[in-house]
C-alpha positions, 0 to 999 in steps of 0.5 A, spaced: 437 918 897 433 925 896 429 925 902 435 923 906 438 929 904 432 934 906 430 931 912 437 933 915 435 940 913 432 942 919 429 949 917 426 944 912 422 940 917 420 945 920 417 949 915 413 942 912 412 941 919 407 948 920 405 948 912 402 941 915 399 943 922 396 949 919 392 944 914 390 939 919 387 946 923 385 949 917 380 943 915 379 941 923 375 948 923 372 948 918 368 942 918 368 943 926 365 950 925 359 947 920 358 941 925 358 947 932 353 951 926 349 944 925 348 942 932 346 950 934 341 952 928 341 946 923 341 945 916 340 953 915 344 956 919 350 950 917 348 954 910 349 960 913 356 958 916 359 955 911 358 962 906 361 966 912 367 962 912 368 962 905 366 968 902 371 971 907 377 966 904 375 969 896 375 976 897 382 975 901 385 971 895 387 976 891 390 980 896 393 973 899 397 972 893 401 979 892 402 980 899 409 975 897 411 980 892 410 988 897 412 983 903 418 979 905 414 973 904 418 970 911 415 975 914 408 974 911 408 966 913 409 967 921 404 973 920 399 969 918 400 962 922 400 968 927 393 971 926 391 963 924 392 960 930 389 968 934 383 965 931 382 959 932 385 959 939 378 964 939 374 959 936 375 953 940 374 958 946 368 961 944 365 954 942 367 951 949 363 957 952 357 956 948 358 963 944 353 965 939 354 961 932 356 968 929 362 968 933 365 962 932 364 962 926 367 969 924 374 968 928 374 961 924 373 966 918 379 970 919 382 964 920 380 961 913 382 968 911 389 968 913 389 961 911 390 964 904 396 967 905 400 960 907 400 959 899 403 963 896 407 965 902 409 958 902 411 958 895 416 964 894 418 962 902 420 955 900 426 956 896 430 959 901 429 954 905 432 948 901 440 947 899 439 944 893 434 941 887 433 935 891 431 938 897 426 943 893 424 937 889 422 933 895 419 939 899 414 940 893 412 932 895 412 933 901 408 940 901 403 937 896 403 931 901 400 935 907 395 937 903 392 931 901 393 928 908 391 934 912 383 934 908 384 927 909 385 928 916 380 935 917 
């Protein structure tokens, strides 16, 4: 069976694992973030907050997708689910002290930002994990799982 065999692949599950979680974080901020702004300012300031968390996200694209190309994109994976969970630690902080709206939401910012880079990193990252095209095949479901699931759950 095809999943059986990626499944014993140990590198795999812990890359599907973190592709997964930093999702669910990603979206769980995100709209986190709006409802913090909502419930500090209002519709408004949720307008503001949504254009500060996106705008940073479409300007690092570009750059986001040749990082794998100049990088070791192994090495641009961990760099951003490192930044990515600096940020977030930050904001969930932050928001638990109560800090200005600004705050939280441009740490979840830099969180989107980095986000950008999981993509693409993942991308050129993943057939390097996998032994065979079954393990490959799978890990393309299951990547593409934990992006529906992760918005669902976000």
């Amino acid at each position: 069976m095809v999943s059986e065999s990626a499944l014993h692949n140990r590198v795999l599950v812990r890359f599907s694992t973190a592709y997964f979680l930093a999702n669910v974080a990603e979206w769980i901020f995100f709209v986190g973030g709006l409802v913090y702004a909502f419930d500090k300012g209002g519709a408004r300031t949720t307008g503001f907050a949504s254009v500060a968390m996106l705008l940073p996200t479409a300007l690092a694209a570009p750059a986001s997708g040749a990082a794998p190309r100049r990088h070791n994109p192994h090495v641009v994976l961990v760099v951003a689910y490192a930044a990515e969970t600096i940020a977030l630690a930050g904001a969930a902080v932050s928001a638990f002290l109560d800090a200005p709206v600004a705050v939280v939401i441009g740490l979840s910012a830099i969180a989107a930002a980095a986000f950008t880079l999981v993509g693409p990193a993942s991308a050129v990252s993943l057939p390097a994990v996998v032994r065979s095209t079954r393990e490959l095949t799978t890990a393309n479901l299951w990547i593409g799982s934990c992006d529906g699931t992760s918005r669902l759950l976000g």
